[in-house]
C-alpha angles and dihedrals in degrees: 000000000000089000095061086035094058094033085061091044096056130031098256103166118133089020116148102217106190121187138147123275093268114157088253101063087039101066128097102245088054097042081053108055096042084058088040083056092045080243117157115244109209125171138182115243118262121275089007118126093177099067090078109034104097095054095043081055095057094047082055098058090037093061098045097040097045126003099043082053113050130048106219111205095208136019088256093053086054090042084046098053093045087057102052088042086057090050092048099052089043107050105013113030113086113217127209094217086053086057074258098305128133111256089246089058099046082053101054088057104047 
């Protein structure tokens, strides 16, 4: 199976893992190896699109702003980028919905 295979590649404990209610993340055997790897099983409720919209929103912007964009070499120069482009959105690009603040600083204020 490619999810135990990749659980035992990389270090995924404490991992939060978040999908829809398909048939697939719903059986036993997976249900079992993601508690047997101390990985977080989240899903969105059933027959709600909006659970996942912001983050699909995010994926989106992700994807245009940065990926489309950019050829990565290797797989760390690629790990590398999405972090500093996390960084970025969180602490340095101002946002019209935040009254143009960064959402770190909309949340400090709140």
């Amino acid at each position: 199976m490619k999810l135990l295979r990749e659980i035992k590649k990389y270090n995924l404990s404490n991992l939060i893992i978040h999908s829809y209610q398909g048939c697939h993340y719903k059986l036993h055997i997976y249900k079992k190896i993601l508690q047997e790897n101390d990985i977080i099983q989240s899903m969105s409720r059933k027959g709600n699109c909006y659970d996942n919209a912001c983050i699909e929103n995010f994926f989106g912007h992700l994807k245009c702003e940065l990926v489309y964009q950019t050829y990565f070499h290797t797989k760390e120069d690629l790990i590398n980028a999405i972090e500093v482009y996390i960084y970025w959105c969180n602490n340095e690009r101002f946002q019209h919905k935040l009254n143009n603040r960064t959402p770190i600083e909309f949340r400090c204020t709140a």
